[in-house]
C-alpha positions in Angstrom: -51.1 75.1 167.0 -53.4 73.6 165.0 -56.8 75.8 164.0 -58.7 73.3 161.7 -61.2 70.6 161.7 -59.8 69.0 158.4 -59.9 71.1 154.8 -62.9 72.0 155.2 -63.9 73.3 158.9 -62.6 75.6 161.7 -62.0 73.7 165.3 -64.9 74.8 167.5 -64.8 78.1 168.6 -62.5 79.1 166.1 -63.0 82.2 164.1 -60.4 83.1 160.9 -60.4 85.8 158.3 -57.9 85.5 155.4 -56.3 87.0 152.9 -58.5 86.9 149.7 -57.1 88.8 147.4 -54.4 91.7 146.3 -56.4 94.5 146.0 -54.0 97.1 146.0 -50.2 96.8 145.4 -48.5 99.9 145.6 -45.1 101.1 146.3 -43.7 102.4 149.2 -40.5 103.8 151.0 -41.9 103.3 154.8 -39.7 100.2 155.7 -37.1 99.5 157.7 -35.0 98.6 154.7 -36.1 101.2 152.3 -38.0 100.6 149.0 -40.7 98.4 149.4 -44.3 96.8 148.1 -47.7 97.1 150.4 -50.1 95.0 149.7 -53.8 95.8 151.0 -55.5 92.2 151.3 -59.1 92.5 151.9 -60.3 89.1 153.7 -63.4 88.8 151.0 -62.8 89.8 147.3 -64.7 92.9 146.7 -67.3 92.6 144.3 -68.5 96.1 145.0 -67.8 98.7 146.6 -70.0 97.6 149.2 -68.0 95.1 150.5 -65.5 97.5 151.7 -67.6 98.6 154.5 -67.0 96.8 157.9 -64.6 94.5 156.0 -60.8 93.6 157.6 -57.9 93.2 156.0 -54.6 92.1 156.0 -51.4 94.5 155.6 -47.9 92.8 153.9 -44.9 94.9 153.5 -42.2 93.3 151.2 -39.1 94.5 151.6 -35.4 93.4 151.8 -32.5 94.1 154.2 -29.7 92.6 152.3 -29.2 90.7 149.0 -30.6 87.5 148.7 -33.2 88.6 151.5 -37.1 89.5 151.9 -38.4 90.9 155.0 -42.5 90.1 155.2 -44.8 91.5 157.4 -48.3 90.8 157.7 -51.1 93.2 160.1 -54.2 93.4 161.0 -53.8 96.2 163.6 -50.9 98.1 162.7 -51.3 100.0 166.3 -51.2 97.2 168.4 -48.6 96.4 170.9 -46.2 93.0 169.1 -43.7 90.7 170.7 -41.2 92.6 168.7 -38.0 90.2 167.2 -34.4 89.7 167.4 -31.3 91.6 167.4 -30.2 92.0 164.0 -27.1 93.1 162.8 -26.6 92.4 159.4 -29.9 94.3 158.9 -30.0 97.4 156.6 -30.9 99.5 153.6 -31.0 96.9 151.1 -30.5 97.3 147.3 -34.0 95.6 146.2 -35.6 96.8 142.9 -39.3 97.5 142.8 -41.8 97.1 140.0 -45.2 97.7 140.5 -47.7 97.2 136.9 -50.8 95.8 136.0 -49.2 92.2 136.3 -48.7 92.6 140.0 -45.8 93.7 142.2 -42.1 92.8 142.1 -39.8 92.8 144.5 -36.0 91.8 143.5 -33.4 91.3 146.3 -30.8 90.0 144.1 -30.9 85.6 144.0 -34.7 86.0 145.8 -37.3 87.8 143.9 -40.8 87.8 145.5 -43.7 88.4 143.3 -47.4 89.2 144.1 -50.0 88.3 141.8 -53.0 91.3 141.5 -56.6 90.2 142.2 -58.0 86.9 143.6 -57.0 84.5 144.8 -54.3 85.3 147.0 -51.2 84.5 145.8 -47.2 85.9 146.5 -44.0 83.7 145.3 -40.8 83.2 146.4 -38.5 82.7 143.7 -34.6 81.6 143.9 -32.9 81.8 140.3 -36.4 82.0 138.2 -37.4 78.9 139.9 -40.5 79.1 142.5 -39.1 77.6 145.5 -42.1 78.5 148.0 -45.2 80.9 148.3 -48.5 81.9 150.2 -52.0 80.9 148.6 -55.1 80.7 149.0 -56.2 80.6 153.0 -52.2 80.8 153.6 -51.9 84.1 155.6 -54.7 84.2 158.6 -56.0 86.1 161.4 -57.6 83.6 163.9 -59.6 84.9 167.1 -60.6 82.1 169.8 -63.2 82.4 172.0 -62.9 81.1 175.3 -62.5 77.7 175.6 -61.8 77.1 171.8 -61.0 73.5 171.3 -57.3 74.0 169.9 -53.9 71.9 170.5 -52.8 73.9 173.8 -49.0 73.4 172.3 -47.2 75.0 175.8 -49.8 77.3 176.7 -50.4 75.0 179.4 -47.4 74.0 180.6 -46.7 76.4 183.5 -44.0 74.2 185.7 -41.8 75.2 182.7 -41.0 78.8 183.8 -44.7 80.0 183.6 -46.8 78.6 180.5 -48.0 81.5 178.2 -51.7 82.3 178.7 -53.8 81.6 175.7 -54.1 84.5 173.6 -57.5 85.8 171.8 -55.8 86.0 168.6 -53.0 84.5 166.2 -51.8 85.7 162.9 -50.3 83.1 161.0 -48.6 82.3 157.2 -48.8 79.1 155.6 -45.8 78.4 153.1 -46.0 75.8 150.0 -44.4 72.3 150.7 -43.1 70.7 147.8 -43.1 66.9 146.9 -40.2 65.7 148.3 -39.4 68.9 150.0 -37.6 68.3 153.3 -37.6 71.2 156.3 -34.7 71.3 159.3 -33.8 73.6 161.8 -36.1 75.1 164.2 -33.1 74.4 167.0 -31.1 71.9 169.2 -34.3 69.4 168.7 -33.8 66.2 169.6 -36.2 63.8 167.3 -35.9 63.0 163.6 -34.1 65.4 161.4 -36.4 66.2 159.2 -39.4 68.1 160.9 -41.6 67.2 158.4 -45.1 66.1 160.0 -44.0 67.6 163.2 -45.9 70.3 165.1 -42.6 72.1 167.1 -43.3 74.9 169.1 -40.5 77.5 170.0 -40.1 77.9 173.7 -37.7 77.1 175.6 -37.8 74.7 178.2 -35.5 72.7 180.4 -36.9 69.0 179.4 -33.9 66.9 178.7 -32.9 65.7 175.6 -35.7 62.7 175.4 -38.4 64.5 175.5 -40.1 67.2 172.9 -38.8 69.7 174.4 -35.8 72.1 173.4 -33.1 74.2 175.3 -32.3 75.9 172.2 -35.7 77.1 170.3 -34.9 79.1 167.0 -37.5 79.8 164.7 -35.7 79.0 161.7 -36.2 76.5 159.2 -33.9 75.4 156.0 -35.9 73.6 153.4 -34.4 71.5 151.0 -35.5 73.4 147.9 -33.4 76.0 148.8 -34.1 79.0 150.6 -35.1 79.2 154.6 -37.3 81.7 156.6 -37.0 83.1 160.1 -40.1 84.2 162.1 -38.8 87.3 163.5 -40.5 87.0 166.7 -39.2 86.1 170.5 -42.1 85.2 171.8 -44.0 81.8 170.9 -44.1 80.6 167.6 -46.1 77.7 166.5 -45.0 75.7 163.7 -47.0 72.6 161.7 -44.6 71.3 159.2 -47.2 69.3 157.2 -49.1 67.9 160.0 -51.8 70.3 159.8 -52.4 71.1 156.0 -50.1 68.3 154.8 -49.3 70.5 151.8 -47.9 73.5 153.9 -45.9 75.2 156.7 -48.0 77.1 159.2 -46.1 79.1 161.4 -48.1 81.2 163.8 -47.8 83.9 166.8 -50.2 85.2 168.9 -51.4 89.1 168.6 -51.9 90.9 165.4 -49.0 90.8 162.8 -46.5 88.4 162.3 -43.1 89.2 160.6 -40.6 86.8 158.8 -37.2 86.7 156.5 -36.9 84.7 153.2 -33.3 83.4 153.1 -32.3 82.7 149.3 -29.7 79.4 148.6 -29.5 77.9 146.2 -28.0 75.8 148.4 -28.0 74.8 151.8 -24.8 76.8 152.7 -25.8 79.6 150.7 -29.1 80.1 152.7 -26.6 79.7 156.5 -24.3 82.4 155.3 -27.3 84.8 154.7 -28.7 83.1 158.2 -26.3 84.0 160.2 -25.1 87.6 158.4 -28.3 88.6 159.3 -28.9 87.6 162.8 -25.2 87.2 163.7 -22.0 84.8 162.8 -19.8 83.1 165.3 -17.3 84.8 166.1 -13.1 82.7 166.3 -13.2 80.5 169.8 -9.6 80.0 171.0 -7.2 77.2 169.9 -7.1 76.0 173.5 -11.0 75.2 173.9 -11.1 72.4 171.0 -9.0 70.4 174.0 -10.4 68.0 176.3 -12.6 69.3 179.4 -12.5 67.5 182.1 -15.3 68.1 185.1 -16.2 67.6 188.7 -19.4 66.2 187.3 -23.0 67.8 189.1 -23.8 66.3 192.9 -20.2 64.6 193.1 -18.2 65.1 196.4 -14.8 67.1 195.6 -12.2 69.3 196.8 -8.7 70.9 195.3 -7.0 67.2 196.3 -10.0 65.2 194.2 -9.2 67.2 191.4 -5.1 66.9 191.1 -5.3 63.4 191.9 -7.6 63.4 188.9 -5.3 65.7 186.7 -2.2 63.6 187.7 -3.4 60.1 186.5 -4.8 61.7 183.2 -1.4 63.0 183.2 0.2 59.9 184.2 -2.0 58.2 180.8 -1.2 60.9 178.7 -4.3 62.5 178.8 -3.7 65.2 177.9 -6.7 67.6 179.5 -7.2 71.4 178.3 -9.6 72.5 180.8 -10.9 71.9 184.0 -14.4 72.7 185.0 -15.6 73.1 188.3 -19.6 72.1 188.2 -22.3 73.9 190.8 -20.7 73.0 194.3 -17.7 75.0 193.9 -20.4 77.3 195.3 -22.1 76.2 198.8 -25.3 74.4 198.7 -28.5 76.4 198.9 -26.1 79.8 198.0 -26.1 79.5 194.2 -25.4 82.0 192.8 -23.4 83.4 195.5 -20.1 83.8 193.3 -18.2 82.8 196.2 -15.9 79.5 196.8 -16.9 77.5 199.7 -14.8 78.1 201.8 -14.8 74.4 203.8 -13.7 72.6 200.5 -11.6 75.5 198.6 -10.7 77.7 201.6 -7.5 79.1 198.7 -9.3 79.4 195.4 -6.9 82.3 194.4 -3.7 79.8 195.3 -5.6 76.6 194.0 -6.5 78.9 190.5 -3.0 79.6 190.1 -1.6 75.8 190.7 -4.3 74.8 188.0 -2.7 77.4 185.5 0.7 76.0 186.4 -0.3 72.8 185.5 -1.2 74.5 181.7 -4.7 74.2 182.4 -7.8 76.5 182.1 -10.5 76.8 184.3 -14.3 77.1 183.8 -16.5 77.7 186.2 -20.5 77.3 186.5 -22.9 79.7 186.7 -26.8 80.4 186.3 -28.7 83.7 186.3 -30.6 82.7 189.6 -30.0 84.2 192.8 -30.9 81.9 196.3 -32.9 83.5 199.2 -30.0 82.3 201.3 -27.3 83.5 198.8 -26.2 87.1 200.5 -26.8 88.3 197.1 -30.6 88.2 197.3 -31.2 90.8 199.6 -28.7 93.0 197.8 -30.6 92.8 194.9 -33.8 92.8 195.8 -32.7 95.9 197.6 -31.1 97.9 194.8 -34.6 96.2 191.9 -32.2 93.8 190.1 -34.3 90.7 190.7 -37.3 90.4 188.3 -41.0 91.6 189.8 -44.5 90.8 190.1 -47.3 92.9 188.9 -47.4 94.0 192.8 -44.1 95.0 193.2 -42.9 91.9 195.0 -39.9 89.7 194.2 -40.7 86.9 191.9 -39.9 83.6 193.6 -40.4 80.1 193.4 -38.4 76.7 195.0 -37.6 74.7 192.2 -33.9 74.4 191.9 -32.9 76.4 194.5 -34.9 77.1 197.4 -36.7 81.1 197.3 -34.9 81.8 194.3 -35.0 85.0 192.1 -34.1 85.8 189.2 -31.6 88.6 187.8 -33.4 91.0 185.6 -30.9 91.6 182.7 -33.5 94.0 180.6 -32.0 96.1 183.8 -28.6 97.3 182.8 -27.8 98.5 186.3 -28.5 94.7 187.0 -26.4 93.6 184.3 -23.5 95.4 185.6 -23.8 94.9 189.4 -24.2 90.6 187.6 -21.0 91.4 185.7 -19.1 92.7 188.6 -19.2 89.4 190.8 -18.0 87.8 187.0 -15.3 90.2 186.8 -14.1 89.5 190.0 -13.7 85.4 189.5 -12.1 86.5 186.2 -9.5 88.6 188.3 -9.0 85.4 190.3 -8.1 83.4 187.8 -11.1 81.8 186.3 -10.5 81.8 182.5 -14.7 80.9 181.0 -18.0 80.3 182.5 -20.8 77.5 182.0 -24.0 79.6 181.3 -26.3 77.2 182.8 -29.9 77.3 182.7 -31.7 80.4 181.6 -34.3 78.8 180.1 -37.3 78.4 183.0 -38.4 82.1 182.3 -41.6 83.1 183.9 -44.4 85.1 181.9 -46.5 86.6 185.0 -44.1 89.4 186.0 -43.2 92.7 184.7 -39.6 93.5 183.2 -37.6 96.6 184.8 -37.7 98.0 180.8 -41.6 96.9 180.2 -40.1 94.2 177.9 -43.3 91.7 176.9 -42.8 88.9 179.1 -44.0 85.9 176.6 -41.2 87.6 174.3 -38.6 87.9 177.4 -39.3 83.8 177.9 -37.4 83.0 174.8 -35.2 86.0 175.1 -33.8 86.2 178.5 -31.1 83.6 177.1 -29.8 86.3 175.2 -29.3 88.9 177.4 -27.7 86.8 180.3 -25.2 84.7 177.9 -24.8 88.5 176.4 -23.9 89.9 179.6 -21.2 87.0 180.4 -19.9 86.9 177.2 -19.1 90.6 176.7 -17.2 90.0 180.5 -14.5 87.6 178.5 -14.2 89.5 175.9 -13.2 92.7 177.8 -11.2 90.6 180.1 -9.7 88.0 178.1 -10.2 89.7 174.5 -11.2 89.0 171.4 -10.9 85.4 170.4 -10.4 84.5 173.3 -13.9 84.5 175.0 -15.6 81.0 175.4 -18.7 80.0 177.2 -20.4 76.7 177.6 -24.1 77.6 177.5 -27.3 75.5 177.6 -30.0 77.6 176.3 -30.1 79.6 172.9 -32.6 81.3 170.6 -31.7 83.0 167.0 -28.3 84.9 167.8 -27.2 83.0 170.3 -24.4 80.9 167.6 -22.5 84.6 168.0 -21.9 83.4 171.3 -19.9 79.7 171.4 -19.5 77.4 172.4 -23.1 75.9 173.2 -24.0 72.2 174.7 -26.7 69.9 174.2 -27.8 69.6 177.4 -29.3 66.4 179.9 -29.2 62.9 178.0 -29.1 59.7 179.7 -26.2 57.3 179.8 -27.4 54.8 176.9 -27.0 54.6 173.5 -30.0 55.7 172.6 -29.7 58.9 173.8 -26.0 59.0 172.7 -27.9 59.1 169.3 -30.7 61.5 170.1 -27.7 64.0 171.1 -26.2 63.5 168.0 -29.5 64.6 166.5 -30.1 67.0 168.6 -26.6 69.0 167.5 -27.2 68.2 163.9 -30.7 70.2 163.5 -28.7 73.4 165.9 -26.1 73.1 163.2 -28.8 73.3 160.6 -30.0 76.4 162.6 -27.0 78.3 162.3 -24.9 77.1 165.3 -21.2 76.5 164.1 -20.1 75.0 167.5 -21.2 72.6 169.8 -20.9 69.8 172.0 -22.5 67.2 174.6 -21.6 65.1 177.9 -19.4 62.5 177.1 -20.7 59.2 178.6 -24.5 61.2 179.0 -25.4 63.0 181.9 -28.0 61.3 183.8 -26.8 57.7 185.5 -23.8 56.1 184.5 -22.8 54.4 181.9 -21.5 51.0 181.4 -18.0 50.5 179.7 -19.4 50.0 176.1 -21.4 53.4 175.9 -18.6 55.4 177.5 -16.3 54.0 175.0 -18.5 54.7 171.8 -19.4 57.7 173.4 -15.9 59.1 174.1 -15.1 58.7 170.2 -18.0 60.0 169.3 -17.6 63.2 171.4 -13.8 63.5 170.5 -14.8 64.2 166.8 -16.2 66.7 167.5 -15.8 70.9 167.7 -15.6 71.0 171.6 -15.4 67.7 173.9 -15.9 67.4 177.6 -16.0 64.3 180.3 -19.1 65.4 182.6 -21.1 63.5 184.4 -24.1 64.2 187.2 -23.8 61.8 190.1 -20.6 60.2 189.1 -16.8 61.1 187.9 -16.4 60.4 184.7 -12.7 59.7 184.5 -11.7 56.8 182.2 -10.1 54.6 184.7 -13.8 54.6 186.6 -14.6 52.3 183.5 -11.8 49.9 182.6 -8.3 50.0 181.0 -9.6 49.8 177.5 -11.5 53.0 178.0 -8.2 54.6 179.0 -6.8 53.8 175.6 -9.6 54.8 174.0 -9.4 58.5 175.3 -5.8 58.7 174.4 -6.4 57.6 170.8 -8.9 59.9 170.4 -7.7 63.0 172.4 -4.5 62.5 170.3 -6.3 61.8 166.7 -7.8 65.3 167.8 -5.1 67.3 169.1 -3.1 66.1 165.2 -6.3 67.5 163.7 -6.1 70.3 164.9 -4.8 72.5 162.0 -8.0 71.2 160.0 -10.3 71.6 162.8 -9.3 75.4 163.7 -9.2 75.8 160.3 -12.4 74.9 160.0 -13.4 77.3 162.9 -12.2 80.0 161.3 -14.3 79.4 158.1 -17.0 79.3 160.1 -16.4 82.7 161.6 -16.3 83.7 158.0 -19.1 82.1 156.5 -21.6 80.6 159.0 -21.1 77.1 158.4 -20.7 74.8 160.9 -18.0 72.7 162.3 -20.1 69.2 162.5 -22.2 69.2 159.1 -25.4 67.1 158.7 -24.6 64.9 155.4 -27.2 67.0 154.1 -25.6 70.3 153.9 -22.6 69.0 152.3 -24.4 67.0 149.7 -27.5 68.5 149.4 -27.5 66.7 145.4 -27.7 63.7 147.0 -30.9 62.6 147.9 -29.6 59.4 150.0 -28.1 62.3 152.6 -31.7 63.9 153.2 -32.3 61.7 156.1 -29.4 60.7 157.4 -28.7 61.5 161.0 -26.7 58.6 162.2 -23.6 60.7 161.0 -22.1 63.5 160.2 -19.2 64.9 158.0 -16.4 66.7 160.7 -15.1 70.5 158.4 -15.8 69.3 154.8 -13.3 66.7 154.5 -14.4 64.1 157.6 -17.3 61.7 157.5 -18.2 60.1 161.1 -20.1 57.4 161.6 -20.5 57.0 165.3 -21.4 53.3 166.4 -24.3 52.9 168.8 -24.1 49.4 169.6 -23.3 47.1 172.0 -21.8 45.2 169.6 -19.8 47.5 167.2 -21.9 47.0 164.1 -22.9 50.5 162.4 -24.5 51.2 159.5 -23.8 54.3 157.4 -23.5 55.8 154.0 -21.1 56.9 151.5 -21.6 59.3 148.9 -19.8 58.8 145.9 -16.4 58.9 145.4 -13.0 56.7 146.4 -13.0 57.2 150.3 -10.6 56.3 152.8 -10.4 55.2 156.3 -8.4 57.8 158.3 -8.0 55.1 160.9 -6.7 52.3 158.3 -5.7 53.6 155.1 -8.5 51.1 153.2 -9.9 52.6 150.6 -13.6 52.4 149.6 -15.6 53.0 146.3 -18.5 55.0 147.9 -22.6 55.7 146.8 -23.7 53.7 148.6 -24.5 52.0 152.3 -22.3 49.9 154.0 -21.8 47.9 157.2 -19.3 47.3 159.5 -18.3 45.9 162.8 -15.9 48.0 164.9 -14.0 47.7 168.1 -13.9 50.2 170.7 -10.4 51.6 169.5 -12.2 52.4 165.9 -15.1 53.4 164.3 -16.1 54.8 160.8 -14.1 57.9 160.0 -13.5 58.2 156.6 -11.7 61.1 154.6 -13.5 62.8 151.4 -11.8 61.6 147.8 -8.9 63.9 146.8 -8.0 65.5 150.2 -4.8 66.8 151.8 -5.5 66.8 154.5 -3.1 69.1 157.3 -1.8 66.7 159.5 -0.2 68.3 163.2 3.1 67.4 164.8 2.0 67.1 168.6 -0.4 65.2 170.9 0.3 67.3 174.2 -2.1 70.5 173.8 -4.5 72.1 170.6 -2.9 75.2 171.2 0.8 74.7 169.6 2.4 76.1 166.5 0.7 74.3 163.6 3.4 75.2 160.8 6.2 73.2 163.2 6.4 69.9 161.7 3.5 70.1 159.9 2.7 67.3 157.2 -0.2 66.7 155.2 -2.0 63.3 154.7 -3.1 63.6 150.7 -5.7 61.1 150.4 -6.8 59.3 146.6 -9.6 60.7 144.1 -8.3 64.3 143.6 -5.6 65.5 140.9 -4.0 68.5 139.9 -2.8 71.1 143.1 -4.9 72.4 146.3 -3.7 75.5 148.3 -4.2 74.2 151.6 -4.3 77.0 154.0 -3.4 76.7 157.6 -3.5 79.1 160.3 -1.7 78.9 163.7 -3.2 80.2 166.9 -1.6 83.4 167.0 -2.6 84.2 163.4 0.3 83.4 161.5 -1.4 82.0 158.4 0.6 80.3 155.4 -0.7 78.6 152.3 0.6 75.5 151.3 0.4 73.7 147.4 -0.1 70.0 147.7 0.2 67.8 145.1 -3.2 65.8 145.0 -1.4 63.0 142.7 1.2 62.5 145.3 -0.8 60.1 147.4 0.6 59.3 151.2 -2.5 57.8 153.2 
């Protein structure tokens, strides 16, 4: 939300007061996190004593909940009600060392120290190994009061068909952070434009827009800047962000009310700042071998029944295809009943019998689900009945008709409601069903009242949480620790402990096979280690050529899946060739397995994703700042994929001697190249000196890695690696490989 008229001037009817100076630094053990700094920042220096009287200031309280982490928090009114922030369990008493003289206040957290200068003008640092990496000046932190009908960029406050638009506040707080020459920012979630957000005003709330538009399933209000540290806003509700687009020099982040809180993530690099991410706010947790397989789907509004889906299981079959898991899409449920949790009965009249053939056939079974509840669903008036359904400020049922017809919504701040939610799970789960779709979750009112008096602007962004919670903790009681998988659309900060997530309704072009690409690349630059997309695009169908590129694209990949809306998306609905291309791909992936689960399982460790923008595994490379046409697969596999109709890609190669994986030519790299690829290939090229673990079977992810395991060792390395590789039930071995012994 933008506040000014230029350098100079505020917008018209605009008030702001800012932090002046550091008048008094003392300090303090009243933090969450113990040992602290509070800063009193009059908004005029005091010249006298004077200008104390009917004068208000700003509060900031430094302190740090881990190493390598500084908690800010700026007031005005320190007794007024705030959005509150996110679940965070890596949070604690942190070991930060305090120095308060004459020179100002230090706070050192280990690789971030953050130093506030005494007097005027305002001035705190951020520093990452001695080096000043960020800081708030002059004008930087603000309290901003609008008087009605101030002339400011409405951001969402006005967009009300998206679940209720948030009603413009009075008053903002808001920080404005240094930006560097040449400093690049990412994150801020699964967005779907450029990369870098530089010049972008973003705002964090979720909405269900597709991924063309501006809009985001997946708002987190994190950002990763290329100098080396990242900051979370610690707040649920709305969050405002102008990344240079407003004073070009800085980034403003704002939220309404009367303090604003935010974390300081030190690096130095990339990788470093995601591990201290996600140990804060949560890491992924293993997904199970069997989920990196193919998913196949009933696609959305397409006509199907248990013979539709073994005649499509058989020919895959038939094509060596192989298929991991099926998913059943919305009309497994009758129309105008979702959610009812039941099977209709005129298409699936023996789901328990039909479950257990599917299993028979090796297969797993996901089915879809959304926290709404239809008037004509026999839920509703159970719910209602027992207060499980969110509420109006009069005590009615909130309603509305879009998606499904009288619908209400579950009210998870309710744990009653969570369980009586969890119950109709359990019992799918006891029929066979093996993992859920979280759909939805993302059109969350703001004029109703929560059953636990939760602020409903913060519950908009939140509710994603607590209903992908609530599922999630179903499969892992059930089905047990890594074994739980979901397939969920919406997300805020936390939700990556809580795989695997997709990137939502694209189109069936190539441009929006690249705007998906994007979109997963800024969520993995937000913390989110897996991810994936429809195959082939969601909306329309595809021709041949995009379901091609898009089917290799989406095989290298974390989590791939064939889902359409109005039409199958089977590979013999295309042509021949894209039945080949399916079972070169599916099989590339299934021998890559004991690299990609690998590669899970560091991520569970570390918080660093499966699919890797260029950037965070060359972050000395300034060529790989922008790039978001590919993408390296673990640390050893760079993807290019190619979004033309006539196979020509363009894509870059960082130093080094790299190889195609698909062709064994070898390549001196730094630099761009181009290259014209048929639908069987595409650019996948493996890092100098790799050995890379190479599996034994194309049938199923899930098989004993170690059993005829070779490894591919690839040119540029010397000396020996310890490759380790570690099977699906947790058998783990470390290999040495020769790196001079070259086989690809």
């Amino acid at each position: 939300m933008k506040f000014t008229d230029g350098f100079w001037q505020l917008r018209p009817g605009v008030t702001a007061l800012y932090a002046q100076e550091a008048y008094d630094i003392a300090e303090t053990t009243d933090t969450p996190d113990g040992p602290g700094i509070v800063v009193t920042a009059p908004t005029m220096v005091i010249a006298k004593r004077g200008d104390t009287l009917n004068r208000p200031v700003l509060t900031t309280t430094l302190s740090s909940p881990a190493e390598g982490v500084i908690r800010v928090r700026i007031e005005h009114h320190a007794g007024s009600r705030t959005h509150d922030g996110f679940v965070l369990p890596g949070a604690g008493a942190g070991s930060a060392s305090v120095s308060v003289t004459a020179d100002g206040g230090v706070l050192d957290a280990g690789a971030l120290v953050a130093r506030i200068a005494p007097g005027a003008p305002w001035n705190l640092s951020f520093e990452v190994d001695g080096r000043r990496v960020t800081g708030s000046g002059l004008k930087a932190q603000g309290y901003v009061q609008l008087a009605p009908g101030a002339q400011v960029d409405p951001g969402i406050v006005s967009n009300a068909r998206q679940g209720g638009g948030v009603p413009r506040p009075a008053s903002f707080v808001h920080e404005q952070l240094e930006l560097g020459v040449g400093e690049q920012i990412y994150g801020l979630g699964e967005r779907f434009g450029p990369l870098v957000k530089n010049g972008q005003s973003v705002d964090i709330w979720n909405a269900d827009g597709g991924t063309s538009s501006e809009q985001a399933y997946k708002n987190v209000p994190f950002h990763l800047s290329s100098r080396g540290y990242g900051i979370l806003v610690n707040d649920a509700g709305h969050v405002s962000y102008e990344i240079g687009s407003e004073a070009v020099e800085r980034v403003q982040f704002s939220v309404s009310g009367e303090a604003l809180e935010y974390f300081v993530f030190a690096g130095p690099t990339p990788k470093a700042v995601l591990g201290r991410y996600t140990a804060l706010t949560g890491r992924p947790p293993v997904v199970p071998a069997w989920s990196y397989g193919l998913w196949l789907s009933t696609s959305f509004t397409t006509d199907y029944d248990e013979a539709t889906v073994n005649s499509f299981l058989d020919e895959m079959t038939a094509r060596e295809l192989p298929v991991s898991v099926f998913h059943f899409d919305c009309f497994w449920m009758r129309e105008f009943n979702w959610c009812d949790f039941e099977w209709d009965p005129r298409v699936f009249p023996d789901p328990e019998g039909m479950l257990e053939r599917l299993h028979d056939k090796d297969l797993r079974v996901c089915v879809w689900i959304n926290p709404y509840i239809a008037q004509r669903s026999p839920l509703f008036r159970e719910a209602a009945d027992q207060g499980f359904l969110v509420k109006r400020a009069d005590g009615t049922v909130w309603q509305w008709d879009l998606w499904q017809a009288g619908m209400g919504l579950v009210d998870f701040t309710n744990p009653e409601a969570t369980a009586w939610y969890q119950g109709k799970l359990r019992a799918l789960v006891a029929q066979g069903v093996d993992c859920f779709k979280t759909d939805f979750g993302e059109r969350i009112p703001t004029d109703v009242v929560w059953s636990d008096g939760a602020d409903p602007e913060r519950m908009h962004n939140l509710y994603t949480d607590l209903y992908n919670r609530a599922v999630y903790d179903v499969l892992t009681e059930t089905r047990g620790e890594g074994e739980a998988v979901l397939f969920a659309r919406s997300a805020t900060a936390g939700g990556q402990s809580m795989p695997v997530h997709w990137g939502g309704d694209s189109t069936s072009t190539f441009t929006s096979m690249a705007e998906t690409l994007r979109g997963g690349l800024s969520l993995a630059l937000s913390g989110f280690a897996f991810w994936s997309h429809d195959i082939g695009g969601f909306e329309g169908t595809p021709d041949a050529g995009v379901f091609k590129r898009w089917t290799a694209f989406g095989l290298l990949g974390s989590h791939s899946r064939f889902h359409g809306s109005s039409s199958y998306r089977v590979p013999w609905a295309f042509d021949d060739e894209a039945v080949d291309v399916t079972r070169i791909f599916t099989h590339l992936k299934l021998r890559l397995m004991p690299y990609l689960y690998q590669q899970g399982l560091e991520a569970a460790t570390t918080g660093v994703p499966l699919m890797r923008p260029m950037v965070l595994e060359f972050p000395e490379d300034p060529s790989s700042a922008y790039l978001d046409r590919q993408y390296m697969l673990g640390s050893d596999l760079l993807v290019a994929p190619v979004f033309s109709p006539d196979g020509e890609v363009e894509f870059y190669l960082p130093t080094g001697e790299w190889t195609s994986l698909l062709t064994g030519e070898t390549v001196t790299g730094g630099g761009w190249r181009r290259e014209t690829h048929g639908f069987d290939s595409l650019p996948l090229y493996v890092r100098p000196g790799t050995a890379l673990p190479w599996g034994a079977r194309v049938d199923r992810p899930d098989y004993d890695y170690h059993e005829g395991l070779t490894f591919r060792v690839f040119p540029g390395g010397s000396g020996t690696a310890s490759v380790t590789v570690t099977n699906p039930d947790g058998r783990v071995e470390t290999y040495p490989v020769d790196l001079s012994e070259v086989t690809a």
